[in-house]
C-alpha positions in Angstrom: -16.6 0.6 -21.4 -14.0 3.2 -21.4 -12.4 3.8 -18.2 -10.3 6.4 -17.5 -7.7 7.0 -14.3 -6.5 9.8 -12.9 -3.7 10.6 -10.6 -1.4 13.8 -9.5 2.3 11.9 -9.7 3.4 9.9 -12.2 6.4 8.0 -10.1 7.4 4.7 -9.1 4.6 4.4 -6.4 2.5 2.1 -4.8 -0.9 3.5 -6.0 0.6 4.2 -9.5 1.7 0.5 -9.5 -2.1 -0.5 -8.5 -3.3 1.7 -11.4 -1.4 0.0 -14.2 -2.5 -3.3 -12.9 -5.6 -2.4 -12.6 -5.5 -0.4 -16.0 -3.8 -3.7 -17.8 -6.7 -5.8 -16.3 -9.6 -3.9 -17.7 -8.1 -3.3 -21.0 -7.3 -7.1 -21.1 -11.0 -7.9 -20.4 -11.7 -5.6 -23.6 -12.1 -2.1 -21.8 -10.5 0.6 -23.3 -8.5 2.3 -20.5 -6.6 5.8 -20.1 -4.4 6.7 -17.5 -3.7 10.7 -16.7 -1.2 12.5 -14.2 -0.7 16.2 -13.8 3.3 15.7 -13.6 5.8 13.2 -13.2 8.4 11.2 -15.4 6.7 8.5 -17.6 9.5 5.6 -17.8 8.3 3.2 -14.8 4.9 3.9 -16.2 5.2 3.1 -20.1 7.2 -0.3 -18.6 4.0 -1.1 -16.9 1.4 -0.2 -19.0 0.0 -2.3 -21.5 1.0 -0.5 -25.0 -2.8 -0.2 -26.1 -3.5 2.1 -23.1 -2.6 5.9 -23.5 -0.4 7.7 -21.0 -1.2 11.7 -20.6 1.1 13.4 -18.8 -0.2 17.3 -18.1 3.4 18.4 -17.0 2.8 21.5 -16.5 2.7 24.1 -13.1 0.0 26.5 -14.8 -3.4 25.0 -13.5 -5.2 26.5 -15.9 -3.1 24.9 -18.4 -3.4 21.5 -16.6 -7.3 21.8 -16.2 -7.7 22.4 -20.3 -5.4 19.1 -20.6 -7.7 17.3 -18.5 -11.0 18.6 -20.1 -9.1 17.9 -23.5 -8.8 14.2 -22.8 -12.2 13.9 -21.4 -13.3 15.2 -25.1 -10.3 12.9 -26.7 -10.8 9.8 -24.9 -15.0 10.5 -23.6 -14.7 7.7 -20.4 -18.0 6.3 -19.0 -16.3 6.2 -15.7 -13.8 8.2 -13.8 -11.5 6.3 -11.6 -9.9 9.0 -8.8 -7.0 7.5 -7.6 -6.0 10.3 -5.1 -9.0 10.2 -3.3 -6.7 11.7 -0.5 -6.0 14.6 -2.6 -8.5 17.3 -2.5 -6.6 19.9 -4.3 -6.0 17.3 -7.3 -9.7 16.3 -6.9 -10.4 20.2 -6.9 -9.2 20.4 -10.4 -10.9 17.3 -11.4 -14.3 18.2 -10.4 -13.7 21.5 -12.6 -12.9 20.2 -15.8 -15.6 17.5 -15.2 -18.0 21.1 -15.1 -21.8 20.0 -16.4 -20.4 16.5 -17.2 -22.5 13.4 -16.0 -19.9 10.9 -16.0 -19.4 8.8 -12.7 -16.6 9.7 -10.8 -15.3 6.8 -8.5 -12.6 8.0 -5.4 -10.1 5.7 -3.9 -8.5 6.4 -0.3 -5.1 4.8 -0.7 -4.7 4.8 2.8 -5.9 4.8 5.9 -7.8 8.3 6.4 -5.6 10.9 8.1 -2.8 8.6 7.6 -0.2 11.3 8.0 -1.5 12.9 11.2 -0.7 9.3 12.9 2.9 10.3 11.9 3.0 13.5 14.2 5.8 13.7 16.9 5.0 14.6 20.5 6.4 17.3 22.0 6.8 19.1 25.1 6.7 22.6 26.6 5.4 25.6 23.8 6.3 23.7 21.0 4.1 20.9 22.5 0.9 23.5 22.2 2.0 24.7 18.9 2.0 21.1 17.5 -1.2 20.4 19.0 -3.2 23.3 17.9 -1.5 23.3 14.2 -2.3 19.0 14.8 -6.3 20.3 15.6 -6.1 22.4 12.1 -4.8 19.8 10.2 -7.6 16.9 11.6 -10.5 19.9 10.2 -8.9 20.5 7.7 -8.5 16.9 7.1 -12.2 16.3 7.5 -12.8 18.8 5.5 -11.3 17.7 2.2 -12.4 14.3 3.2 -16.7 15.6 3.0 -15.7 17.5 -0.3 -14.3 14.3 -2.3 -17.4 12.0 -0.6 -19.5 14.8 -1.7 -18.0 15.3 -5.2 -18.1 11.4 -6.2 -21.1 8.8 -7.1 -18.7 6.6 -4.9 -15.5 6.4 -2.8 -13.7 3.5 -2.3 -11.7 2.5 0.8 -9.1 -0.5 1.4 -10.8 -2.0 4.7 -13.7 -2.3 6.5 -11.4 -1.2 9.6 -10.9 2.0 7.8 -14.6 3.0 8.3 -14.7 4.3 11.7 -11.6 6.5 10.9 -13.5 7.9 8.2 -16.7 8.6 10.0 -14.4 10.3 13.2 -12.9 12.3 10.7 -16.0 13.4 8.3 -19.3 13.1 10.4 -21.8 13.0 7.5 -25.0 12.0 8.2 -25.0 9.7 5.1 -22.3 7.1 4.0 -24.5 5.0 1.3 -21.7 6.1 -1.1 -19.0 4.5 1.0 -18.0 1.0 -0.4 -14.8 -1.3 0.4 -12.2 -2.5 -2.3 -9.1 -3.4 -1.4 -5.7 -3.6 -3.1 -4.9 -6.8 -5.7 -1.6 -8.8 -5.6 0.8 -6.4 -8.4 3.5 -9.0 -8.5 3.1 -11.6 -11.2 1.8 -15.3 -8.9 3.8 -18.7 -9.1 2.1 -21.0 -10.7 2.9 -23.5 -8.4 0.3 -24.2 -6.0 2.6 -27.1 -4.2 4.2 -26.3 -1.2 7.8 -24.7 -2.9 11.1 -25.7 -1.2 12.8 -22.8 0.5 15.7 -21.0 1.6 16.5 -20.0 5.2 15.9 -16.5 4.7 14.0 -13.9 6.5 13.4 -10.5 4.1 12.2 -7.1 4.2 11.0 -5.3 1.3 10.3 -1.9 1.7 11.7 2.0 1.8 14.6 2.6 4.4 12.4 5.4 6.1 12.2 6.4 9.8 8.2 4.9 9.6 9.3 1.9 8.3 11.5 1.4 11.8 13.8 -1.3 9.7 16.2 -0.8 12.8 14.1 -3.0 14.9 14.4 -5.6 12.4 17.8 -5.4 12.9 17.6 -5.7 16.6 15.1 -8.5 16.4 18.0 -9.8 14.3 20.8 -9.7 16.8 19.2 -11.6 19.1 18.5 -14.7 17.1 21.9 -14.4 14.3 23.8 -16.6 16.7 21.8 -19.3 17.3 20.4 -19.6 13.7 23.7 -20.3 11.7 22.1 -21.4 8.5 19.7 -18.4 8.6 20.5 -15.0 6.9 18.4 -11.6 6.6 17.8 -9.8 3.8 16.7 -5.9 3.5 15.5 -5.4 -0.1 14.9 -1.4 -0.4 16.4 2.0 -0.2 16.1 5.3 1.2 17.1 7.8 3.8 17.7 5.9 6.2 19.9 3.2 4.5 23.4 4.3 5.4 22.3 4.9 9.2 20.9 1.4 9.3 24.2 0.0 7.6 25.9 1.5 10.6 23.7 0.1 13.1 24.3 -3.7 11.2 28.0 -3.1 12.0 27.4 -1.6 15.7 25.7 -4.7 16.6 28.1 -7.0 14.5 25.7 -8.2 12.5 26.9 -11.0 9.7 24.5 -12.3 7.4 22.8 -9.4 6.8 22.8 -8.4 3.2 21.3 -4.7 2.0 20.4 -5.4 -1.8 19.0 -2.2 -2.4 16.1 -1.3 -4.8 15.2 -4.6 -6.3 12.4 -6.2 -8.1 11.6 -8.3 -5.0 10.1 -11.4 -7.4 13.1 -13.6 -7.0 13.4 -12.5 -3.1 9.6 -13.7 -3.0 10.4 -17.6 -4.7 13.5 -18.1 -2.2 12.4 -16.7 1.1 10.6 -18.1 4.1 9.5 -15.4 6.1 8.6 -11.7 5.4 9.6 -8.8 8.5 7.0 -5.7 8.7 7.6 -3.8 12.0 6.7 -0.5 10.9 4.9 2.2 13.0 2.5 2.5 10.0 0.8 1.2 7.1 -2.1 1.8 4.9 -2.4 -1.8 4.0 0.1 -3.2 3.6 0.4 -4.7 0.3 4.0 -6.3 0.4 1.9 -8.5 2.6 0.0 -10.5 0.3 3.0 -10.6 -2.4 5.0 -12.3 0.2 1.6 -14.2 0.8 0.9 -15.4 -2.8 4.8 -16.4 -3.1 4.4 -19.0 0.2 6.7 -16.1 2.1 5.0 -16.1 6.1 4.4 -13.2 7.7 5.6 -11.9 10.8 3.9 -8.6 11.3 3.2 -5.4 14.1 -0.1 -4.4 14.4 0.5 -1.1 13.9 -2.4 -0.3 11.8 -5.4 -1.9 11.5 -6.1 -3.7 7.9 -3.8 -6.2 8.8 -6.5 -8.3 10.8 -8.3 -7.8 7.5 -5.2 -9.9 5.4 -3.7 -11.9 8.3 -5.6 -14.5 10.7 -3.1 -14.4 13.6 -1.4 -18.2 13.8 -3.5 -19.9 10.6 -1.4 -17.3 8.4 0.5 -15.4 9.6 1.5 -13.8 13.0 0.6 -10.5 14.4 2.5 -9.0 17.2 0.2 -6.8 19.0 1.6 -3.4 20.2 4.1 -3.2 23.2 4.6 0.0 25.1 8.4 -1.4 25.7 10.7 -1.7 22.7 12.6 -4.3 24.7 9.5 -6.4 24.9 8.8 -6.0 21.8 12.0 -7.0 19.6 11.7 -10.0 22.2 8.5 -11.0 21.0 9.3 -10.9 17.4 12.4 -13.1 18.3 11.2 -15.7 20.0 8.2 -15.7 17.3 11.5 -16.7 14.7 12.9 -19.1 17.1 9.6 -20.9 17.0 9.4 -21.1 13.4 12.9 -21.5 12.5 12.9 -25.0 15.0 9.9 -25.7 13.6 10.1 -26.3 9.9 6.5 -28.5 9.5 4.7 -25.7 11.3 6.3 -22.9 9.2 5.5 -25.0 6.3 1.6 -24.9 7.3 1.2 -21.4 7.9 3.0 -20.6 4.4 0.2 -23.2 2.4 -2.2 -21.5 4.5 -0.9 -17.9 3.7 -1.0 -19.0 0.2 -4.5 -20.2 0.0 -5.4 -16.5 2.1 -3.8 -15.0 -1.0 -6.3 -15.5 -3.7 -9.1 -13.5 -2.4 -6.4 -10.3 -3.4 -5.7 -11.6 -6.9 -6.3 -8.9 -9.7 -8.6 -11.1 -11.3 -11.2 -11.3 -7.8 -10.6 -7.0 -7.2 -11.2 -6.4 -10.9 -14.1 -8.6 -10.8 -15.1 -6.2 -8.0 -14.7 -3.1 -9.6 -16.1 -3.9 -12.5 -19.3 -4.3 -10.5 -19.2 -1.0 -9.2 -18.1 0.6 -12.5 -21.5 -0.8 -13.4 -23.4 0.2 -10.7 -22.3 3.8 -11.3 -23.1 4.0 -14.8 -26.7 2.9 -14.0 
């Protein structure tokens, strides 16, 4: 079967990272894959892609130009199925749907995200601005919903991560038939240990992850301070950049903060085989991938439900831990510390959960998710 993926950005990425995976997987199981962005820079994607599969980068700002590159590999590389990566994008899917113009190949959308992720990012505010942001807030949900019914309406299927996702979908589209809507999630992109014995580790909490204001790595540092003290032979580790790094260096030093180390961007493998406990206290996530790499490495952990596919990957004490939301931050950097101070004392129980959170893990290996899609990639075709 020959596959092809498509994309707008070609970038170090989550969902470009899926892709080549993905990609690598199929091609290994003797499917003849293509991968295809409009723009972007091709290194992180050439060191990820197995060398049989072709790399087409449109590069280019003239649509037109960009639509005859697409409908030229189409003719050059003639897929059986279309695999939409930006199944958020409907301007990118705009341009697909043209050059795919009297064509009867499948096209299969993925939502990379929860749907309407970014209006869960919005700010409240007060006063005139307050009504501004709310009525331009109004536009964006129909116009979110909007985009959302084209791409359904455009493809033989779309894909979301969760099951939890659905509602959001349905709030935001209101079509009267969702037989098209199926569930795929994410697979493990970090190569798996071996091992399957329970590993000897360090005493080392990490987070890996961008230094962004959504990420709120600042409460991990606060959760930090008020556990550093007792736990001697404990240290934190914040594996990542971004905008936010030099602000959340300064916080480290304003709450005197010792064993905290900032490595910067870092292939987190070798993070992964020493740690014992992963940190994700974000506002937000999709899914929530670093998750199940910490998962599948015998790293537990310790999460906010802040969104909702992580009842989907973690069973709350068996796994993992969830801490629900908290209206007062106090309470909450509480919770998470006296979560740690449980574990830390604990070494047989944190032992448990990370077997357990290994065993959890397999079900997201790219061998059981290809397995998936290739059942769907069938299913379209027929």
């Amino acid at each position: 079967m020959n596959l092809l993926f498509y994309y707008r950005y070609c970038r170090v990425g989550g969902v470009q990272t899926v892709t080549h995976f993905l990609a690598n997987a199929f091609q290994a199981l003797g499917h003849q894959c293509v991968v295809f962005y409009l723009e972007g820079d091709p290194t992180r994607a050439k060191e990820q892609l197995d060398p049989r599969i072709p790399l087409v980068i449109a590069n280019t700002t003239n649509r037109s130009k960009s639509r005859q590159c697409l409908i030229d590999a189409l003719s050059v590389y003639q897929p059986n199925v279309i695999i939409n990566q930006g199944g958020h994008d409907c301007e990118s899917t705009k341009l697909l749907v043209q050059a795919l113009k009297n064509s009867k190949v499948p096209l299969i959308s993925a939502y990379h995200n929860m749907p309407g992720f970014a209006l869960n990012l919005r700010k409240k505010e007060r006063g005139l601005i307050g009504w501004i942001s709310r009525l331009k807030h109004r536009i964006d949900i129909l116009r979110t919903g909007w985009g959302m019914r084209y791409i359904y309406k455009q493809s033989n299927y779309l894909c979301l991560l969760s099951e939890s996702f659905i509602p959001s979908f349905k709030a935001y589209t209101h079509l009267s038939d969702y037989r098209k809507l199926r569930v795929i999630p994410n697979p493990i992109t970090t190569v798996l240990p071996k091992e399957v014995e329970l590993q000897r580790k360090e005493k080392e909490i990490i987070y890996v992850g961008r230094l962004t204001p959504v990420k709120r790595v600042d409460r991990i540092l606060r959760i930090w301070s008020n556990i550093e003290k007792e736990s001697p032979d404990w240290r934190l580790t914040i594996i990542g950049d971004g905008e936010e790094r030099g602000s959340l260096e300064a916080l480290m030093k304003t709450l005197h903060l010792k064993r905290v180390h900032f490595e910067g961007m870092q292939d987190p493998s070798k993070y992964y085989k020493r740690a014992s406990i992963l940190l994700l206290t974000s506002d937000f996530e999709g899914f929530g991938l670093v998750i199940l790499e910490a998962m599948t490495h015998q790293v537990l952990p310790i999460v906010y439900a802040s969104y909702p596919a992580v009842y989907d990957i973690i069973s709350h004490q068996q796994d993992g831990m969830i801490v629900e939301a908290q209206k007062n931050e106090g309470l909450l950097i509480e919770e998470f510390a006296g979560i740690l101070r449980s574990l830390m004392g604990d070494p047989n129980y944190l032992d448990l959960l990370r077997q357990q959170a290994h065993k959890k893990s397999s079900k997201y290996s790219i061998q059981s998710i290809a397995d998936t899609w290739m059942q769907l990639f069938t299913s379209a075709v027929n």
